[in-house]
C-alpha positions, -999 to +999 in steps of 0.1 A: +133-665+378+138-639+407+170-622+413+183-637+452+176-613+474+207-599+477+209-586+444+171-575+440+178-549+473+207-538+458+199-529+426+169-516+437+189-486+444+211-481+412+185-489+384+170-458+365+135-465+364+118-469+328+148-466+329+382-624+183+368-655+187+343-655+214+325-688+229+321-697+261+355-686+276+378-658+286+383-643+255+371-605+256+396-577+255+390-538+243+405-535+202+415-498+193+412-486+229+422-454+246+440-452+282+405-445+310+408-411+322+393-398+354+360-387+339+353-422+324+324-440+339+343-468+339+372-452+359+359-460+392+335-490+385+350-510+362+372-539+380+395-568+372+388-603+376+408-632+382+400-667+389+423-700+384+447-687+363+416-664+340+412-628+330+379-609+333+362-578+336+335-569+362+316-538+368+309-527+408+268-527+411+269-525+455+286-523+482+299-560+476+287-572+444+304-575+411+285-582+374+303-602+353+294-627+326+286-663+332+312-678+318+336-665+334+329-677+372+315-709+355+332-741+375+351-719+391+344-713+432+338-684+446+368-687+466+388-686+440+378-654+427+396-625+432+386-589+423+415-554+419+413-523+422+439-511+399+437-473+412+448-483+446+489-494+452+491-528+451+510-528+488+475-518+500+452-544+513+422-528+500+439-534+467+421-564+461+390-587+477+380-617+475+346-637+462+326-656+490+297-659+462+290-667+426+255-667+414+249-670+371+212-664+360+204-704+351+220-731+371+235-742+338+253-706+335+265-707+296+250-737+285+227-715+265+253-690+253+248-662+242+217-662+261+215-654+298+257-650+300+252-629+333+262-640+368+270-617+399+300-620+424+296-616+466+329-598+481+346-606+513+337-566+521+335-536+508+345-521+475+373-495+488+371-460+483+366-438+456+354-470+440+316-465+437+286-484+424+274-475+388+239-474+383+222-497+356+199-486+327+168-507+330+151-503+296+173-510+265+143-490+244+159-457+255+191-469+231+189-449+198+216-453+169+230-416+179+234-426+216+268-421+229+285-456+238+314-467+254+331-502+260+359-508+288+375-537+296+410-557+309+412-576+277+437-574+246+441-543+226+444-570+191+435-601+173+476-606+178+492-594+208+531-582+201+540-565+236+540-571+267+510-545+277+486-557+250+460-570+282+457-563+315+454-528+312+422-510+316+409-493+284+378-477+268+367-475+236+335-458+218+309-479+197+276-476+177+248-492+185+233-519+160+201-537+176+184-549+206+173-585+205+146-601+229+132-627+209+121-663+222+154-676+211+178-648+211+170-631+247+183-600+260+215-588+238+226-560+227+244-554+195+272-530+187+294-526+159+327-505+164+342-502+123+382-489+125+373-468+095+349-454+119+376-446+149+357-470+168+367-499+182+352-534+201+357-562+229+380-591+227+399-616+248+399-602+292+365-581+284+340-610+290+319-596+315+332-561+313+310-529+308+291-514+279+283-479+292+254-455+272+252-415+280+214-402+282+205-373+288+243-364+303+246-393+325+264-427+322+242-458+328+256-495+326+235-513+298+253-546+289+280-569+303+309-582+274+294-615+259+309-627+225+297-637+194+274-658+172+276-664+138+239-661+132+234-632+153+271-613+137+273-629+106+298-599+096+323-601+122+343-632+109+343-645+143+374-617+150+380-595+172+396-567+151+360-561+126+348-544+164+315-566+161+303-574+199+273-587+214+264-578+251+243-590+277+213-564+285+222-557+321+186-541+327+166-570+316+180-589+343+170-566+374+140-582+389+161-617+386 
């Protein structure tokens, strides 16, 4: 399947050339996370979602278009999505914009979860400024087990929230990456495991569709959108969000969609 126009010009420009219980719901959020400071990749392309009462994480690839996962715009009209910018007051009009489009990869969007849990979001206009597109890795080959990764997201910090500020706050945490699987049943995800005894953490509940982010060769690409988990695929991760197990959409498989 081709991506609709829209997209395919779009990303034309931003792709680098060779370049917790989780199902099929809102439930990602960032576990062990740090505060996003101003050199983050995520600090300036990395975007909350809200739609009919959800929370979800989106990262800006244009001008107007947002990647999230799937199942978070699934049933839901466009209409009814609404996209912040957290770094700009809230009194401000370009706080915030709204969805005119949702597309998911298969008409079915999540039907087939985990596979193909990728969808893309039309604004009403612009991203404001300094928001900025962030460009997306287009080969998941160039992922080693040393390569420098980092999750961000909207979701909660814990399995079990105890304070107020537990989700809706942006935060970032770094992983390790496990495995890349494109097989004729398990398509397109990417692995990552994120141990506490490590210092790393993982995704939870508010991070579906948020940002995995890999550094190569000193730059940060986009690789994967926030997904969930399978038992088959993450047998280890006790379907919580604390063991910092995660699966992630490859972002770069889906470019000439």
């Amino acid at each position: 399947m081709k991506f609709p126009t829209l997209l395919s010009s779009l990303l034309t420009l931003l792709v680098i050339g060779s370049a917790c219980t989780k199902a099929t719901t809102s439930e990602e959020k960032i576990v062990r996370g740090r505060e996003v400071g101003q050199d983050s990749p995520a600090y300036l392309s990395a975007v909350r979602l809200e739609m009919g009462g959800g929370l979800c994480t989106g990262s800006i690839i244009g001008p107007r278009l947002i990647l999230t996962a799937a199942h978070c715009v699934a049933d839901v009209p466009a209409t009814q999505i609404k996209v912040y910018f957290d770094r700009i007051p809230s009194t401000s009009p370009d706080n915030s914009r709204k969805g005119v489009k949702a597309q998911t990869f298969k008409p079915f969007g999540a039907a087939l979860f985990p596979n193909f849990d990728i969808a893309w979001i039309e604004l009403d206009a612009d991203v404001p400024a300094p928001y900025q597109p962030i460009e997306i890795l287009r080969d998941a080959n160039f992922l080693e087990s040393n390569t420098n990764i980092l999750l961000a997201g909207y979701g909660k910090q814990a399995d079990v929230c105890t304070t107020n500020d537990c989700t809706g706050y942006l935060r970032e945490a770094n992983t390790h990456f496990e495995k890349y699987y494109d097989k004729a049943h398990i398509q397109s995800l990417l692995v990552f495991h994120g141990p506490k005894e490590s210092g790393l953490g993982g995704a939870c509940n508010g991070d579906s569709g948020g940002p995995a982010y890999a550094e190569i060769a000193g730059k940060w690409y986009l690789i994967g959108v926030t997904n969930g988990l399978r038992g088959d695929i993450t047998p280890e991760s006790d379907n919580s969000c604390d063991g910092g197990w995660d699966i992630y959409t490859s972002a770069g498989d889906y470019v000439s969609w």
